[in-house]
ZADO-1210 file (C-alpha; in nm, 4 decimals, padded with zeros to 6 digits):
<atoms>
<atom x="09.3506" y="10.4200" z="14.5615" code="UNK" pos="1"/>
<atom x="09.6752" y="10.6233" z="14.5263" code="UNK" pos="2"/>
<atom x="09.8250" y="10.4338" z="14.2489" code="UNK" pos="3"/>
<atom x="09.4717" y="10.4672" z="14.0849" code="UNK" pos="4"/>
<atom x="09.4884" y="10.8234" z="14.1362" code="UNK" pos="5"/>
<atom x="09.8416" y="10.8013" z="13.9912" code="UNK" pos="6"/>
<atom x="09.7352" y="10.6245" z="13.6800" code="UNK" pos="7"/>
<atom x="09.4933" y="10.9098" z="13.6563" code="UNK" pos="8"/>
<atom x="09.7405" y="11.1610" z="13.6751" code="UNK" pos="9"/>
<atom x="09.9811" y="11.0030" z="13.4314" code="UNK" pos="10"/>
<atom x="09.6807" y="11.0071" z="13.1849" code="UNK" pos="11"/>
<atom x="09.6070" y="11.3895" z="13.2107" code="UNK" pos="12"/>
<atom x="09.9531" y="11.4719" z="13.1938" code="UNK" pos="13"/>
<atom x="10.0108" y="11.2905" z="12.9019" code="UNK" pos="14"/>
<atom x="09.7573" y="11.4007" z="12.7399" code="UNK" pos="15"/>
<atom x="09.7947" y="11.7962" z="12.7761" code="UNK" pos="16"/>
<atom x="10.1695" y="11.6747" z="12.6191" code="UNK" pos="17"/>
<atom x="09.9929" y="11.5211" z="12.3479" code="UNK" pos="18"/>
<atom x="09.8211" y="11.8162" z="12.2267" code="UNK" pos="19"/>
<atom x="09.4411" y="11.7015" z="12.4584" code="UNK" pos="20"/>
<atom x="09.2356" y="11.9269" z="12.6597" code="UNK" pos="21"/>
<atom x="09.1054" y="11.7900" z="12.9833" code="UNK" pos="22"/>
<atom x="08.7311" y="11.9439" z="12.8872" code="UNK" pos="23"/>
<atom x="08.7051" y="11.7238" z="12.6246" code="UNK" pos="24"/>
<atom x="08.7116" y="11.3933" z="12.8992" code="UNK" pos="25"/>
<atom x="08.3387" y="11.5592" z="12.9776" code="UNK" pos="26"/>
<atom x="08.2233" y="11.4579" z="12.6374" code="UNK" pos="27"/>
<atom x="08.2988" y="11.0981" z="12.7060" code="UNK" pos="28"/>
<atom x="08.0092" y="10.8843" z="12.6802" code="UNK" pos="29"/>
<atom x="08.0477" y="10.5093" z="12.7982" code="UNK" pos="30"/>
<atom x="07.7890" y="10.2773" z="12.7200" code="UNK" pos="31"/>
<atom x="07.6411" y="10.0670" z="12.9910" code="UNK" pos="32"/>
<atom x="07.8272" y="10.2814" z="13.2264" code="UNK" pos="33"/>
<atom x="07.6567" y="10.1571" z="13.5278" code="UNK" pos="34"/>
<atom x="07.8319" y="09.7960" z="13.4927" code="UNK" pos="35"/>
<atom x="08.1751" y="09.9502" z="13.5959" code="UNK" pos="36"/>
<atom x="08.0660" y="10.0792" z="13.9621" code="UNK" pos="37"/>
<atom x="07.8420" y="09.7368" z="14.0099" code="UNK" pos="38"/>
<atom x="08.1395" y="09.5164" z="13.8928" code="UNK" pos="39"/>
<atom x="08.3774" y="09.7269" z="14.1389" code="UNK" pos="40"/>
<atom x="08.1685" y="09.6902" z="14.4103" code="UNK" pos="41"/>
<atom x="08.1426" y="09.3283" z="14.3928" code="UNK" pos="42"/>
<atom x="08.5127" y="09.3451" z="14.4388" code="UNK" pos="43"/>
<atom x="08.5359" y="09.5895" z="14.7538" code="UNK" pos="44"/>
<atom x="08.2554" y="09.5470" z="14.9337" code="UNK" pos="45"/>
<atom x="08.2971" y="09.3797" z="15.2551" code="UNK" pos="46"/>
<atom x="08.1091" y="09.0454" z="15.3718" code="UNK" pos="47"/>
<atom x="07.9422" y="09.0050" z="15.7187" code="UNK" pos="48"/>
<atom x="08.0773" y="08.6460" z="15.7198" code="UNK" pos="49"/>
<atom x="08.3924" y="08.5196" z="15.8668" code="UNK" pos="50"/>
<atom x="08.6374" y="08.2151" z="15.8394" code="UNK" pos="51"/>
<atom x="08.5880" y="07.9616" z="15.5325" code="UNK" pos="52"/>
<atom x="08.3096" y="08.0563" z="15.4390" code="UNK" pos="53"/>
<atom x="08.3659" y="08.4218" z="15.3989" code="UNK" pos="54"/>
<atom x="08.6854" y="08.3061" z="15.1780" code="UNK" pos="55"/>
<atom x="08.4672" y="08.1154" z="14.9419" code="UNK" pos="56"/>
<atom x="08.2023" y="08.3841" z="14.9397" code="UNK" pos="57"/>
<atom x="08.4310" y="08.6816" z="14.8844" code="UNK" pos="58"/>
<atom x="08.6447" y="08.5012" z="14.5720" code="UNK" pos="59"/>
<atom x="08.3162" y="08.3593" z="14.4135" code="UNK" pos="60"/>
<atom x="08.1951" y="08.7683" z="14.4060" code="UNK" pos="61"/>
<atom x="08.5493" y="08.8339" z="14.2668" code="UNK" pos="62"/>
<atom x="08.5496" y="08.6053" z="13.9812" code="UNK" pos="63"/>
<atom x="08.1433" y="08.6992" z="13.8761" code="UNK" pos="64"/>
<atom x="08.2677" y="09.0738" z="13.9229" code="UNK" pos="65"/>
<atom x="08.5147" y="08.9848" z="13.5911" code="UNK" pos="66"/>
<atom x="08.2377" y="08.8893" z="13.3895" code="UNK" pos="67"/>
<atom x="08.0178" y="09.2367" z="13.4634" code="UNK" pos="68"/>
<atom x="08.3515" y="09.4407" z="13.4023" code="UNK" pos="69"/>
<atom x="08.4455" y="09.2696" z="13.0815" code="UNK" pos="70"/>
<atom x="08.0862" y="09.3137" z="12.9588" code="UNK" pos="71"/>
<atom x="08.1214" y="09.7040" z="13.0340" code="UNK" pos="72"/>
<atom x="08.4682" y="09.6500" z="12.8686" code="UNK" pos="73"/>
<atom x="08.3567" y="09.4824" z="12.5176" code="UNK" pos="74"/>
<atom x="08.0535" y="09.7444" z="12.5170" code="UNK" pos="75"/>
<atom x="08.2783" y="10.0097" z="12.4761" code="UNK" pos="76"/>
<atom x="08.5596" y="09.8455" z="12.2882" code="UNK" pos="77"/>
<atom x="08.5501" y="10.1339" z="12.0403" code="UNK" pos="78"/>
<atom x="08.6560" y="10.3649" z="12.2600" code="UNK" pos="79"/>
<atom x="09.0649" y="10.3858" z="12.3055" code="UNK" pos="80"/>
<atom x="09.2063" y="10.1937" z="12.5374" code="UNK" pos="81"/>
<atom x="08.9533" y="09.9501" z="12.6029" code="UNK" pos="82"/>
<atom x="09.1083" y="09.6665" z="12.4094" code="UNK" pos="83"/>
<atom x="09.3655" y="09.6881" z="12.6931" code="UNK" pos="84"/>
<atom x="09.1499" y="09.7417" z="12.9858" code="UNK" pos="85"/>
<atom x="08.9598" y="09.3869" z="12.8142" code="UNK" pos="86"/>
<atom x="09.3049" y="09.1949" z="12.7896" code="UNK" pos="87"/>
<atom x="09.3802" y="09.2933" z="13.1429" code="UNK" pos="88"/>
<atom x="09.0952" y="09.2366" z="13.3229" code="UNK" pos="89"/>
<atom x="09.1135" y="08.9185" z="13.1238" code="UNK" pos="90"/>
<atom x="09.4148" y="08.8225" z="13.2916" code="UNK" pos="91"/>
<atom x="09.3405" y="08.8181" z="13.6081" code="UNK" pos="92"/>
<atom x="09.0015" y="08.6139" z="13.5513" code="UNK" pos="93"/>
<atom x="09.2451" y="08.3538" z="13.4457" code="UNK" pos="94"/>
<atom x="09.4857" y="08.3579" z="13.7017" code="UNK" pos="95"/>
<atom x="09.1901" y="08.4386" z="14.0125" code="UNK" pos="96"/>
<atom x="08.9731" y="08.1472" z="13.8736" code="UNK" pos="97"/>
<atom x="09.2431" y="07.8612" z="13.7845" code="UNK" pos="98"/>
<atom x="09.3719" y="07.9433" z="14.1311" code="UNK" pos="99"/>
<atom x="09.0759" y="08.0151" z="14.3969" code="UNK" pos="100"/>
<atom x="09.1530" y="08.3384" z="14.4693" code="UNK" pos="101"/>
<atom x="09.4663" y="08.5979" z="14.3480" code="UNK" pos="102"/>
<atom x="09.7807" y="08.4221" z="14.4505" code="UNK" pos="103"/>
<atom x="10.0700" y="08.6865" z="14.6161" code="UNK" pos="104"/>
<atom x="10.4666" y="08.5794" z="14.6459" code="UNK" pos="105"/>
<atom x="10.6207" y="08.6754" z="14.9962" code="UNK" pos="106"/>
<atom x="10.9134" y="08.8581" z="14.7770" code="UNK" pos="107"/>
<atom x="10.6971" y="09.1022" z="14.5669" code="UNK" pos="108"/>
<atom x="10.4932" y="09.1963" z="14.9614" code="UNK" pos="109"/>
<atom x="10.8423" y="09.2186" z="15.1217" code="UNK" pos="110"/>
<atom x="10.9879" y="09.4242" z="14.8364" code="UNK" pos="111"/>
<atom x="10.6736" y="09.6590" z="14.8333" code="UNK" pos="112"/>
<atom x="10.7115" y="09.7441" z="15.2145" code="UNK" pos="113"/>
<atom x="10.4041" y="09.5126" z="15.3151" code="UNK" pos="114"/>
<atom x="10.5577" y="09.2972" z="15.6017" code="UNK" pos="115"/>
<atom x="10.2967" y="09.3581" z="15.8046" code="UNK" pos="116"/>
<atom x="10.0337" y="09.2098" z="15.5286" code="UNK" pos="117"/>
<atom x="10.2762" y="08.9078" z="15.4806" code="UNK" pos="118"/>
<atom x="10.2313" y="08.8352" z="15.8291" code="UNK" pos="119"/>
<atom x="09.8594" y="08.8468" z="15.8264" code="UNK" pos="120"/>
<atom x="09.8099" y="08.6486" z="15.5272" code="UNK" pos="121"/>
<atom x="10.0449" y="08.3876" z="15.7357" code="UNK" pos="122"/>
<atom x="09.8377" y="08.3973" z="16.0385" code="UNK" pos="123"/>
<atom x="09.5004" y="08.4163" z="15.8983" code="UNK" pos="124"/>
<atom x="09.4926" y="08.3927" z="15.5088" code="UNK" pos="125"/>
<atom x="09.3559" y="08.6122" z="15.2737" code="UNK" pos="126"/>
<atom x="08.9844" y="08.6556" z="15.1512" code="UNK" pos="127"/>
<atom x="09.0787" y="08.7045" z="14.8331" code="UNK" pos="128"/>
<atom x="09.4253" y="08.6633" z="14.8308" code="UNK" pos="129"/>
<atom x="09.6538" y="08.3826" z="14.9592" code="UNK" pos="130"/>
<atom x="10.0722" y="08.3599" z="14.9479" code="UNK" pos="131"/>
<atom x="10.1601" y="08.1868" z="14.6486" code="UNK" pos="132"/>
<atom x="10.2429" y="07.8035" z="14.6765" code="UNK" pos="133"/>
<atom x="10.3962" y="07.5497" z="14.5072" code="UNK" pos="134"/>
<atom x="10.0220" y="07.4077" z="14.3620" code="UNK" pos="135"/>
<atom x="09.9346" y="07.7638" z="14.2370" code="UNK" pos="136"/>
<atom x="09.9549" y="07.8008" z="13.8483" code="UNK" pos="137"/>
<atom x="10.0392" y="08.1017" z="13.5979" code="UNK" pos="138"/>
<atom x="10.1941" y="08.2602" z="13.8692" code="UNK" pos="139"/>
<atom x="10.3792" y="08.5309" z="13.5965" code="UNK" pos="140"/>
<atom x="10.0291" y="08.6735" z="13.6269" code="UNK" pos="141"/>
<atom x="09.9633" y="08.6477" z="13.9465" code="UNK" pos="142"/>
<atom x="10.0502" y="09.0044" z="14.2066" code="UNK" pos="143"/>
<atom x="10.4295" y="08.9477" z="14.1894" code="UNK" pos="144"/>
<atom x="10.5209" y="09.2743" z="14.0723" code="UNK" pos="145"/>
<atom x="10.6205" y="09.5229" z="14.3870" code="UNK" pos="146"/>
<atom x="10.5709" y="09.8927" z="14.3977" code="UNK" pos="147"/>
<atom x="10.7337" y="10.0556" z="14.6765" code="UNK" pos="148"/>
<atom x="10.7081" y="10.3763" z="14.8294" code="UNK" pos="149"/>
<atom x="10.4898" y="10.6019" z="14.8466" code="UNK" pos="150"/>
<atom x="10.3066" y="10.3594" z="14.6924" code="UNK" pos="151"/>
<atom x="10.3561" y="10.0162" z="14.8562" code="UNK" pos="152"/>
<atom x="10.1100" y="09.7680" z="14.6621" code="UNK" pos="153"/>
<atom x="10.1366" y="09.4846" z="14.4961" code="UNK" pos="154"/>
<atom x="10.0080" y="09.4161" z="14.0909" code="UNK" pos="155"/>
<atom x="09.9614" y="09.1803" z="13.8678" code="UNK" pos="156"/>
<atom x="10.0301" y="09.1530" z="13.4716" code="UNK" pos="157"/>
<atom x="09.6709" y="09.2261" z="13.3953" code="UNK" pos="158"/>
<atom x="09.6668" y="09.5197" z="13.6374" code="UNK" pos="159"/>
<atom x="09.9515" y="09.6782" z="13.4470" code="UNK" pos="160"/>
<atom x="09.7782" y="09.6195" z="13.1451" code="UNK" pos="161"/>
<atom x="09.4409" y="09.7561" z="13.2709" code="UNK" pos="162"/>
<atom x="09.6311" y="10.0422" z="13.4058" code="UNK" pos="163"/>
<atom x="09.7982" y="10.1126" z="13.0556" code="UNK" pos="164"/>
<atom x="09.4542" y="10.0828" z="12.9072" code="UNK" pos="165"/>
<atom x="09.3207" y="10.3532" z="13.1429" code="UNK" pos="166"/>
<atom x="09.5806" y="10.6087" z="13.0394" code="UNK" pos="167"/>
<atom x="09.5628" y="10.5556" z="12.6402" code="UNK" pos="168"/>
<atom x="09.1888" y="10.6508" z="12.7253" code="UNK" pos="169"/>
<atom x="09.2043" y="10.9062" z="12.9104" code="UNK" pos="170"/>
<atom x="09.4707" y="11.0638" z="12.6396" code="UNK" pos="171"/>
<atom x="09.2980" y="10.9305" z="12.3455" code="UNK" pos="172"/>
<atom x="08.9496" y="11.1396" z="12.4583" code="UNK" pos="173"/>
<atom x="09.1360" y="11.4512" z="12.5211" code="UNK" pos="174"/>
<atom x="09.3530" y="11.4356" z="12.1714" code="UNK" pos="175"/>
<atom x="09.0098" y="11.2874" z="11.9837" code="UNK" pos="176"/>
<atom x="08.7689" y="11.5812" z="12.0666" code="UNK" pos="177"/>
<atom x="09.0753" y="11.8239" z="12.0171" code="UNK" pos="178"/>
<atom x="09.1415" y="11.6513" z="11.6589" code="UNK" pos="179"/>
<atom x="08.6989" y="11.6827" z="11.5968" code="UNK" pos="180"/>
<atom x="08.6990" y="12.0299" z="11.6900" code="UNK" pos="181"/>
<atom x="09.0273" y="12.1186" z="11.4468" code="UNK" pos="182"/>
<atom x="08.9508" y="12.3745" z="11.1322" code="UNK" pos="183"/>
<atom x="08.8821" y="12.2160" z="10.8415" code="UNK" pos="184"/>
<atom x="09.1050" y="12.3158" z="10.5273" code="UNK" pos="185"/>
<atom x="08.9759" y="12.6134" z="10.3183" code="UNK" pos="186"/>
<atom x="08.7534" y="12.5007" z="10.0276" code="UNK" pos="187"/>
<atom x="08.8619" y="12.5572" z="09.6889" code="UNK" pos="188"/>
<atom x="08.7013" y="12.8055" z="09.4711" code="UNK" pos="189"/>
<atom x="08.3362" y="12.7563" z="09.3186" code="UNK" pos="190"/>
<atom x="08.3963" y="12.5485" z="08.9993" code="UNK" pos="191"/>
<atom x="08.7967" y="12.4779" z="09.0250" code="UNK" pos="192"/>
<atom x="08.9354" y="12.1917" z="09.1970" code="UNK" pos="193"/>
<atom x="09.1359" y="12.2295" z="09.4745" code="UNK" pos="194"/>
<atom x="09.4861" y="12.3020" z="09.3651" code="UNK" pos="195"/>
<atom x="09.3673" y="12.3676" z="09.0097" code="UNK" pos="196"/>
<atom x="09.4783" y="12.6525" z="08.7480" code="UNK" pos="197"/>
<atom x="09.4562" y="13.0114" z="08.8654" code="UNK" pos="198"/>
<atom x="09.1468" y="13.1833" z="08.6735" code="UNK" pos="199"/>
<atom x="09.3320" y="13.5054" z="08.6176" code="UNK" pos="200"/>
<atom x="09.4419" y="13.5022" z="08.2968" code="UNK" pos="201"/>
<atom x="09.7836" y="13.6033" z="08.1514" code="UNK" pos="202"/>
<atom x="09.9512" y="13.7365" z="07.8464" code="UNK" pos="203"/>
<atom x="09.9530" y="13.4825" z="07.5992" code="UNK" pos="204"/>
<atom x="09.6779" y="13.2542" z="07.7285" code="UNK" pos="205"/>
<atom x="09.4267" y="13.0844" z="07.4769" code="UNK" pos="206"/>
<atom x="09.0645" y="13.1154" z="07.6026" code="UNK" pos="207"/>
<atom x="08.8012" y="12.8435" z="07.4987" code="UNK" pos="208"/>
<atom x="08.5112" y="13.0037" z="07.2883" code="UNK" pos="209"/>
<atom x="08.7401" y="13.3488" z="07.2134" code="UNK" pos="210"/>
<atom x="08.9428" y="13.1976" z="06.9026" code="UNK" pos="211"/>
<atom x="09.2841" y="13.3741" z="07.0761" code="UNK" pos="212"/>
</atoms>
């Protein structure tokens, strides 16, 4: 949740540089918005099983939670940053699916302060993650990427492309509406183009219909 809420933060920042107003995120209106919470929940939400068969449970909900997301995703594909938030998520469908569950190297938990996970996962395995082996494949986008303090998680490719996807959004909306609300450019006058002649007339000018 913090480096969510960091992503977040980055976004509205960025945006107020760009020229946004944070107001204008109010006006955002997502299409099938009620896929996102479903398809997160699927993710989070804990199982009253244990052992193997909580294991197979809980990554079979993770990889169906990828479709539900992705169909939220395409839905709003217009929007900005979507296209990324698509390519990310589709990411780490590939790697979760081809792999039985999100595969994490004991270097990027160590380097991201998570000893104590690495010892867990050696113990008693993951639900959704395991320690990356030699059978695992795509591994690049596999969580191998370490963020330490305060932060201490471990990511993936397709998070970091999800994440970048979040922030072009959330600074896209605030510079769009401000862009929609700008004044538009003063009309010309009745019955001249713009940037035509000036009507006055002047010494020396020849007037149709006055034979000067």
């Amino acid at each position: 949740m913090l480096l969510i809420a960091a992503v977040l933060m980055i976004g509205v920042v960025l945006g107020y540089v760009a020229g946004g107003r944070l107001r204008h995120v109010e006006e955002l209106r997502l299409r099938w918005w009620w896929l996102a919470p479903i398809g997160l929940l699927m993710q989070l939400a804990p199982l009253p099983l244990h052992g193997h068969a909580n294991q197979q449970v809980s990554v079979a909900m993770l990889i169906a939670s990828y479709p539900v997301l992705l169909a939220f995703a395409a839905r709003n594909i217009h929007l900005p940053g979507l296209p990324l938030i698509f390519v990310g998520l589709t990411l780490n469908l590939l790697v979760i699916a081809v792999n039985g569950g999100m595969p994490v190297t004991r270097h990027a938990l160590v380097a991201s302060g998570q000893g104590n996970l690495l010892q867990d996962l050696v113990r008693n395995g993951g639900a959704k993650h395991h320690l990356a082996a030699t059978g695992d494949v795509l591994l690049p986008l596999a969580d191998v990427i370490p963020i330490g303090k305060p932060i201490r998680q471990v990511v993936s490719a397709g998070d970091l492309v999800t994440y970048a996807g979040m922030v072009w959004l959330i600074v896209g909306v605030m510079r769009r509406r401000a862009r929609a609300t700008a004044p538009a450019p003063r009309p010309a006058r009745s019955g001249l183009p713009a940037g035509g002649p000036d009507p006055t007339p002047r010494p020396g000018d020849t007037w149709r219909g006055t034979g000067r």
